[in-house]
Every structure is written in structure tokens, then in C-alpha cells.
DRENGUKOL-20710 format. One record per residue: residue in three letters; x, y negated, z of N, C-alpha, C, O in turn. Coordinates in steps of 0.05 Angstrom, whole numbers, plus 32768, in hexadecimal, padded with zeros to 4 digits. Layout:
BEGIN
ALAXYZXYZXYZXYZ;...
***
This chain:
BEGIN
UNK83F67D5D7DE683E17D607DF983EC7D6A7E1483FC7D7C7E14;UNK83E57D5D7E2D83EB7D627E4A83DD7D7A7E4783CA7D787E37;UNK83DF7D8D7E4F83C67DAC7E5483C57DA67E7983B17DA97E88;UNK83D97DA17E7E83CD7DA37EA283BD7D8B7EA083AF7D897EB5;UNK83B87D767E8F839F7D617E9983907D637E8783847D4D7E84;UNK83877D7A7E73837A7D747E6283647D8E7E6583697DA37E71;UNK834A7D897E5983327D967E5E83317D997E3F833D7D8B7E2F;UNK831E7DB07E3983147DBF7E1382F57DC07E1E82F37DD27E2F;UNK82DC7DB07E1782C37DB87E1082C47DC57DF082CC7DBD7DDB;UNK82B87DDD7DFB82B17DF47DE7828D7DFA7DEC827D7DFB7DFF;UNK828B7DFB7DCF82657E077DCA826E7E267DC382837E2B7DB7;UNK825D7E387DCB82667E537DC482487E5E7DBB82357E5E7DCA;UNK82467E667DA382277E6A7D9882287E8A7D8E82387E8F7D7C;UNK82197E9D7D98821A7EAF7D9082077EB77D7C81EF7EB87D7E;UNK821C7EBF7D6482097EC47D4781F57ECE7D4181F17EE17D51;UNK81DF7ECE7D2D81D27EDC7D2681BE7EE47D3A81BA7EFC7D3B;UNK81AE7ED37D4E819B7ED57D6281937EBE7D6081A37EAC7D64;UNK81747EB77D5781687EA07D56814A7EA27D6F81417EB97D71;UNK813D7E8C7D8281557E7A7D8381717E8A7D8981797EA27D8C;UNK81787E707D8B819B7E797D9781A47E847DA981947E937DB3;UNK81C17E847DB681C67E917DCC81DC7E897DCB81EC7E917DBA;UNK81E57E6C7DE581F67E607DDE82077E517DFA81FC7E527E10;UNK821F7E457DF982277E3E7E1982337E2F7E0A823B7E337DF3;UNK82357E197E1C824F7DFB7E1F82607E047E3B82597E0A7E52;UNK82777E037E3082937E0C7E4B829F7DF17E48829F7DE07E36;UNK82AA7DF47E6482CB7DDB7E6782DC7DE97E7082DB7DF07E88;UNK82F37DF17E5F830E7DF97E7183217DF17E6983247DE87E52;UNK83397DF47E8383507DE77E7883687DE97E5E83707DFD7E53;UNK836C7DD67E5A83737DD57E3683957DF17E3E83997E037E2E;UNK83A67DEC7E5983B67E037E5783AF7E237E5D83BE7E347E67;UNK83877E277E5283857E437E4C83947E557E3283987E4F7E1A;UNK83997E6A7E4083A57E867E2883837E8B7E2483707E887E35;UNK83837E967E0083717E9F7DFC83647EBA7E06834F7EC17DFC;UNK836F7EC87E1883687ED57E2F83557ECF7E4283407EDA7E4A;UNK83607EBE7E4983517EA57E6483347E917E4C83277E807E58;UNK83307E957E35831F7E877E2783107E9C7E2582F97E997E2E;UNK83197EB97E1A83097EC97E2282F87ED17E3382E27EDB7E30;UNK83077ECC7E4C82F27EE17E6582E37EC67E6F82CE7ECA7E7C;UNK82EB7EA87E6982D67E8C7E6882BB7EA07E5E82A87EA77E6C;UNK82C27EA57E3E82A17EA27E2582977EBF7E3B82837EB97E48;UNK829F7ED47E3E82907EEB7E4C82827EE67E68826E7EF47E6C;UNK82877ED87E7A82897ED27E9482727EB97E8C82607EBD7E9B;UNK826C7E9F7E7782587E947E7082467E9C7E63822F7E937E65;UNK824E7EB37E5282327EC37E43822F7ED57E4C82297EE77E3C;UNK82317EDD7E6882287EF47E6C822E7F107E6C82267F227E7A;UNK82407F0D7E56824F7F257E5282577F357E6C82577F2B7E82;UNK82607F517E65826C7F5F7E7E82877F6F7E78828C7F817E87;UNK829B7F697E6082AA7F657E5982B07F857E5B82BF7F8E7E6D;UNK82A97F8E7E4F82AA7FB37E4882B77FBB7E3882C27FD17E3A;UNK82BA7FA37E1B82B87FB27E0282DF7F9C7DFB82EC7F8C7E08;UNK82E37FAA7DDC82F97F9B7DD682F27F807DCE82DB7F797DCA;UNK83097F6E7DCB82F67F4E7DBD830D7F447DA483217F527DA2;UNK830A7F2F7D9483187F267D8A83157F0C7D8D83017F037D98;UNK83277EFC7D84832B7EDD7D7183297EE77D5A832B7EFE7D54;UNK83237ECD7D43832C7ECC7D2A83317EAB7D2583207E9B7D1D;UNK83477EA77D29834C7E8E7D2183597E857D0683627E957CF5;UNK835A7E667D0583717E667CF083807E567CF683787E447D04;UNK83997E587CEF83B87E537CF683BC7E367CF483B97E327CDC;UNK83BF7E217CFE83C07E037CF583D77E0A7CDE83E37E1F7CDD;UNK83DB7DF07CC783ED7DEF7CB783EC7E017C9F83EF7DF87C88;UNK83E77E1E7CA683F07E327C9883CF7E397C8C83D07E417C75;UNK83B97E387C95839D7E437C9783957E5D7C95837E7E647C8F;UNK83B07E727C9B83AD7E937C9D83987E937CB683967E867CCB;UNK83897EA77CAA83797EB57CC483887EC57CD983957ED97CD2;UNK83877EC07CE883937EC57D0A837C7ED57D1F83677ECC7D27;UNK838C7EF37D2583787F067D37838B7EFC7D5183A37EFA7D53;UNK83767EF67D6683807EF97D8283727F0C7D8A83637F157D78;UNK83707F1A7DA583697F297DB5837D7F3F7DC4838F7F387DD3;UNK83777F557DBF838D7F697DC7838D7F7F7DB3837E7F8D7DA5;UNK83AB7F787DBA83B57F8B7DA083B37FA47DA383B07FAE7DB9;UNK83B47FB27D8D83B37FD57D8483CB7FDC7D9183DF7FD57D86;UNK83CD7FE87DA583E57FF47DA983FB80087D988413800A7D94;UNK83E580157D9183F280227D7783FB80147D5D8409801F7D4C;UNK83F37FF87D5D83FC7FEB7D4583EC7FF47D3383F77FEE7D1F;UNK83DA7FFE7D2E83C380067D1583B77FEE7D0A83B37FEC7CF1;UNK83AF7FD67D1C839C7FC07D0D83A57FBD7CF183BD7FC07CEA;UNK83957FB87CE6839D7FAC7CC4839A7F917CC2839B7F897CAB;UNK83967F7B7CD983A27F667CD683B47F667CF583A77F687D0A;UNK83D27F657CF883DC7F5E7D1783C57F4D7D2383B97F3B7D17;UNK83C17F557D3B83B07F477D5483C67F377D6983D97F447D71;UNK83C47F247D6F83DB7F167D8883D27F167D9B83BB7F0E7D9D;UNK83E37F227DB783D77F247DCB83C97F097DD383D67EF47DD7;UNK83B47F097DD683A37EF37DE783AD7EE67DFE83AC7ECD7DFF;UNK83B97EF47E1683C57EEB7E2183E17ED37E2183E57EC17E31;UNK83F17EDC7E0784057ECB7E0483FB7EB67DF8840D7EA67DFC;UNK83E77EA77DE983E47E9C7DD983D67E7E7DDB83C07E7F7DD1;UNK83DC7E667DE683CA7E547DEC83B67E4E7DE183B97E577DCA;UNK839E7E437DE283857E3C7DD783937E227DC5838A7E197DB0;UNK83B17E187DD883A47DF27DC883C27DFE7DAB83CD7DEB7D9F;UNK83C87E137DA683D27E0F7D8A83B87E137D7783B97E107D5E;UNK83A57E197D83838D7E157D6B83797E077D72836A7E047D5E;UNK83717DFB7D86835F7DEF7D9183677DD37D8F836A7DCA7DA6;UNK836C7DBE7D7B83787DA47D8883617D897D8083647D737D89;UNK834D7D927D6D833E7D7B7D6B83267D887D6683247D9E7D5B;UNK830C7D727D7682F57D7A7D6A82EE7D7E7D5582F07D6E7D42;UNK82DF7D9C7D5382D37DA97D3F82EC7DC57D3382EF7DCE7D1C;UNK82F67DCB7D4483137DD67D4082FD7DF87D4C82EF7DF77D60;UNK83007E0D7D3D82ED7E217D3E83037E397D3F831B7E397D38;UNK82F37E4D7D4982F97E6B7D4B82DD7E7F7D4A82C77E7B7D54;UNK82E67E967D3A82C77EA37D4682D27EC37D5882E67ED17D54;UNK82C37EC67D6682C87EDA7D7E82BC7EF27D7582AB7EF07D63;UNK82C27F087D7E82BA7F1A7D7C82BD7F2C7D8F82D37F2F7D98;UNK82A77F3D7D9B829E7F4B7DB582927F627DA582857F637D91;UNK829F7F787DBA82987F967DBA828F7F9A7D9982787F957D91;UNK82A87FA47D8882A57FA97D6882937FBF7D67828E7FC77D50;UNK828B7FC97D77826D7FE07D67825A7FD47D6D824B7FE37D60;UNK82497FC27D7782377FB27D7A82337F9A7D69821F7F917D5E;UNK82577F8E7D6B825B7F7A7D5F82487F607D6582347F5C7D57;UNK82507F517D7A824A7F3C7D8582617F287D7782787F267D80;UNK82567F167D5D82697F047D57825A7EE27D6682437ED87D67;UNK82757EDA7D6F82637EC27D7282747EA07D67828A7EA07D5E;UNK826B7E917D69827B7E797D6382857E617D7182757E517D7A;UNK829E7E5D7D7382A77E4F7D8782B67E377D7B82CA7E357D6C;UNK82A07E207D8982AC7E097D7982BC7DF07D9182B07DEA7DA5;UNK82DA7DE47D8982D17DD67D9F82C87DBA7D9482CA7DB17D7D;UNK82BA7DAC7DAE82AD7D907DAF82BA7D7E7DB582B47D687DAC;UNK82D27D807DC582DF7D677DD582F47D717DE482F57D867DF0;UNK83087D5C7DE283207D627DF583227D4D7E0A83297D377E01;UNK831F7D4D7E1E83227D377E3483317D367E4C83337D4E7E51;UNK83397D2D7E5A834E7D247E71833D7D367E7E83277D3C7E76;UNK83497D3F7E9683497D547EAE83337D467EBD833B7D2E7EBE;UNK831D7D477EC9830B7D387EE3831C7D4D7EFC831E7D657F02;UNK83267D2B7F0983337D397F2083297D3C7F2C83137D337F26;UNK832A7D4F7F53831B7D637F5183147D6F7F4C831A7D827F5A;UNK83047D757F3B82F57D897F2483027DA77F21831B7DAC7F21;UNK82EE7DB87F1E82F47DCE7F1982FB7DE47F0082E57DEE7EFF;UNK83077DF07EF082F97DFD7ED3830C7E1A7ED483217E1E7EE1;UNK83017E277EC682DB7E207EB282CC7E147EC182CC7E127ED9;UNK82B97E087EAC829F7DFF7EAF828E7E087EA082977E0F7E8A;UNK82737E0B7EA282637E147E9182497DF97E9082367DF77EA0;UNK824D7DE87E7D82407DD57E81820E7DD87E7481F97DCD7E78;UNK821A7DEC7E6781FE7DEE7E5881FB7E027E4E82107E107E4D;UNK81E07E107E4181DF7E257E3481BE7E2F7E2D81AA7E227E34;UNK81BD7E487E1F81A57E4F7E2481A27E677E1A81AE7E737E08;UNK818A7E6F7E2D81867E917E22819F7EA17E2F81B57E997E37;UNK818F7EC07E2F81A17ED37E3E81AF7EDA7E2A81A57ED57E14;UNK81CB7EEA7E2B81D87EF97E1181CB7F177E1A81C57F207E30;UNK81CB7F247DFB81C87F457DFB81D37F517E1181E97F4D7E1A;UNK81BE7F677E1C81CA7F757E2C81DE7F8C7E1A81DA7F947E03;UNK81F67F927E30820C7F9A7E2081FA7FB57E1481E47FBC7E1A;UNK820E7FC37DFF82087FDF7DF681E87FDD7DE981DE7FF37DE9;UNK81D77FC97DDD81C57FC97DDE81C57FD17DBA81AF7FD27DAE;UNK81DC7FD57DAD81D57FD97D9181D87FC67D7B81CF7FCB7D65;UNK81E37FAE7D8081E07F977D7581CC7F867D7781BC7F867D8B;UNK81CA7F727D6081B57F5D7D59819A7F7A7D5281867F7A7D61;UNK819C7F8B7D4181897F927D37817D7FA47D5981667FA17D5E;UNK818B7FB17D6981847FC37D84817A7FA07D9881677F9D7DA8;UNK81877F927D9181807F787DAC81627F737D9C81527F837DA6;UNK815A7F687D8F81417F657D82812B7F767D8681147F6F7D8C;UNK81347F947D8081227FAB7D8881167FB07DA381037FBF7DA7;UNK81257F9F7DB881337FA37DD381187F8A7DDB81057F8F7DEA;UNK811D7F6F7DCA810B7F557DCE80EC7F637DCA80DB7F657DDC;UNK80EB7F6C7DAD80D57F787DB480C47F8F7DC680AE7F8C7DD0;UNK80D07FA07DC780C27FAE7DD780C17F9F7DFB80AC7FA77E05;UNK80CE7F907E0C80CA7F817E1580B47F727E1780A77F707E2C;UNK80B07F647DFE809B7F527DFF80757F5F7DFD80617F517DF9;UNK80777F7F7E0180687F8E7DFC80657F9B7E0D80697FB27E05;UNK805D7F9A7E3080517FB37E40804B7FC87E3B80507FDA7E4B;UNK803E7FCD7E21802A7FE67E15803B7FF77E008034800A7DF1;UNK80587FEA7E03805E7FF87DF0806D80127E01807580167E18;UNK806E80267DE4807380487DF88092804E7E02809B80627E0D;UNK80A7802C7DF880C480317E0780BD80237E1580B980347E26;UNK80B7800E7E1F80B37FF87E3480BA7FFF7E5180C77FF17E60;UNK80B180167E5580BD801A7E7280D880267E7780E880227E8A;UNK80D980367E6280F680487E53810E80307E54811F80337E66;UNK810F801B7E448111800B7E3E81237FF37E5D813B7FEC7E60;UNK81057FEE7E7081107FE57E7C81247FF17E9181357FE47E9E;UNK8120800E7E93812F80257EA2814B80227E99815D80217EAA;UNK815080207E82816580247E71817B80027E7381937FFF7E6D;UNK81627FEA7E8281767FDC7E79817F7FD97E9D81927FCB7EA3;UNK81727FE77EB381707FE37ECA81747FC27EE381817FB97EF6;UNK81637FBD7ED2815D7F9E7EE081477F8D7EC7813F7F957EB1;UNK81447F7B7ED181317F697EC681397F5B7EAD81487F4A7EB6;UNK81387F597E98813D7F457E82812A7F347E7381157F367E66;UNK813C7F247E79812F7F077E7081407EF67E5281537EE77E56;UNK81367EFD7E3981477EF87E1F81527EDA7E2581687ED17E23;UNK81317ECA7E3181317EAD7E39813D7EA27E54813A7E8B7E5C;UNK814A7EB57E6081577EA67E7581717EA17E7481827EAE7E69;UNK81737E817E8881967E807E8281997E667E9881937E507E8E;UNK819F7E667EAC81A87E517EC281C87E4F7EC681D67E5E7ED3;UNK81D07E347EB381EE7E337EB881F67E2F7ED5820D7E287EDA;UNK81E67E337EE781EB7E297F0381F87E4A7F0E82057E4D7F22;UNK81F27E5C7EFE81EF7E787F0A82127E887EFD821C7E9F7EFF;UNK821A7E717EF082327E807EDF82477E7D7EF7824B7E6C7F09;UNK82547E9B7EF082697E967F0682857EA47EF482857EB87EE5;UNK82A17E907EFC82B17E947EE382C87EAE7EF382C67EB17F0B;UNK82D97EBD7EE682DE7ED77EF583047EC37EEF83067EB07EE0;UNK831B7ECF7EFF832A7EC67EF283387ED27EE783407EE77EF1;UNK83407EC97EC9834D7ED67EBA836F7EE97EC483777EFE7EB8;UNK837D7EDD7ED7838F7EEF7ED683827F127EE583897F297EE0;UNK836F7F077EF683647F237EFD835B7F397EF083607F507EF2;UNK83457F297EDC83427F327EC983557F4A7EBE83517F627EC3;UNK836C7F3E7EAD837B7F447EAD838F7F607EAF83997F6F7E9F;UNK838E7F5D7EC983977F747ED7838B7F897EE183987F9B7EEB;UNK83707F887EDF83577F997EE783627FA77EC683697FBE7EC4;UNK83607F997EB483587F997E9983727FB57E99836E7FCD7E99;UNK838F7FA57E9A83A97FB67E9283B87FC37EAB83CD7FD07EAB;UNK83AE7FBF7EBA83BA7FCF7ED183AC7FE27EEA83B57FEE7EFD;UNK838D7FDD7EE0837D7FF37EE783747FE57F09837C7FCE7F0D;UNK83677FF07F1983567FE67F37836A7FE17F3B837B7FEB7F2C;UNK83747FCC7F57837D7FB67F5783797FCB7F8183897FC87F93;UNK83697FD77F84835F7FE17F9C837980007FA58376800D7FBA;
***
């Protein structure tokens, strides 16, 4: 595979929320799973606070494989690979080729990432892309699936006695049902980055 002319459509579905809560991306096939990372956060909404993982599996061998960032201390009980070093296309090489993600482990936001298609570069063109989607993702810190639900309902309830508490707490407007891929804007990963490991940049 060329990676400088090649594009990865990915569906990214976040689990266990019906309906769904879900994005179609395009990025380039020479992303580090780093740079696939701060793609799925930067399309769902996320505000990238918490730790994340991969869990892939290894072509050839079918061991389960942690990406993200590693334990510094070396404690994980499975090795994690830095994200950064690690290309998307040693695991990403044909449709239906999967990973599942994982965001901020006390909340535990798992979600599923499949890809759809591998295709030639549109020249010109820009990526990421965020081609489709729907629905807002959980606001962060909200407790999980079981706190995001509690969160839907009282919402959907004026009269209820958190409702104003509630909306104080989330400080702005939420909408479970909103989601304009026109409104995604992608951050770039090496900045990321360095905000991330090398602290303000100011």
C-alpha cells in the first residue's frame, strides 16, 4: 500500500447507546494510531481529558494488541505500544478489518471501529474528513452509559427537581440529538501531542 496516496474510511460507533452515536472519518492511510486517535475525539466530540486505548489484533499471529500510551511505570498487565510509533495500515489493510477504542477508563466509553474502504488520495483534498454521523457523544465526566441516560432523562423533563442543577452542571445547551458533520473541526495530531507530553506550548 502507497500511504502517501492512500485514504482509510472508518465507521466509529460508540457502544451501548441506542439509538446510536456514531461518525464516518477519511484519513490518510500513513496515520500513527495517535493521529487515529485525536481523528475519533475531534469527530465525536470528545475533549480528550481522559486516558484511551486500542485493542487490536495482530495480523498473522491473532494476539490481542493494546495501543495507546503506555504505563510509564510499566505496571499494565497487558504491554501497551506507544500509539504514536505504530501505523494504522499494519492493522488496518482490508475492509471490515476492526479495533475497539476505549476512552476515559472510569466512565468507560468503549466504542467500535470498523474500517469500510481503502481508496486512492482525492487530489486536492483534505484529511481527516468527517463524512457522516449522528447524535451528540456523552458529555465528558458524565458517569457513563448508566450517568449519560440519567442525564437524557432528566433533560427531557423541565419539572424535574435536577433539571436546572443539571443544566448548570453541564454549562451550555445539550442536545443528545444533535450532530452537524459540517461543524467538526480536526485538531492536529502532532500538536496534540506536545500539548499532551510537553505541557503549554505558550
Amino acid at each position: 500500500m502507497q500511504t502517501a496516496r492512500t485514504i482509510l474510511q472508518f465507521k466509529v460507533t460508540l457502544n451501548g447507546i441506542e439509538p446510536p452515536v456514531w461518525r464516518r472519518i477519511v484519513v490518510p492511510a500513513s496515520y500513527s494510531f495517535w493521529d487515529l486517535h485525536v481523528a475519533i475525539q475531534d469527530a465525536m466530540g470528545w475533549l480528550d481529558m481522559h486516558l484511551h486505548r486500542f485493542r487490536v489484533r495482530e495480523p498473522g499471529t491473532g494476539a490481542e494488541v493494546e495501543i495507546g500510551i503506555p504505563d510509564p511505570d510499566g505496571f499494565e498487565e497487558v504491554p501497551c505500544l506507544a500509539g504514536w510509533e505504530v501505523p494504522i495500515v499494519g492493522y488496518f489493510t482490508e475492509p471490515d478489518d476492526r479495533a475497539d477504542y476505549e476512552y476515559d477508563f472510569g466512565d468507560g466509553w468503549e466504542h467500535e471501529v470498523v474500517l469500510e474502504a481503502v481508496a486512492p488520495r482525492v487530489p486536492k483534498s483534505r484529511y481527516p474528513v468527517c463524512l457522516d454521523g449522528a447524535r451528540a457523544c456523552p458529555p465528558e465526566d458524565c458517569g457513563g452509559i448508566p450517568g449519560y441516560e440519567q442525564i437524557c432523562e432528566i433533560l427531557r423533563d423541565p419539572g424535574h427537581d435536577e433539571h436546572d442543577a443539571t443544566l448548570e452542571w453541564l454549562g451550555r445547551k445539550y442536545d443528545p440529538e444533535a450532530f452537524d458533520r459540517t461543524k467538526v473541526r480536526f485538531d492536529s495530531p502532532s500538536k496534540r501531542w506536545r500539548l499532551a507530553f510537553e505541557g503549554d506550548e505558550r
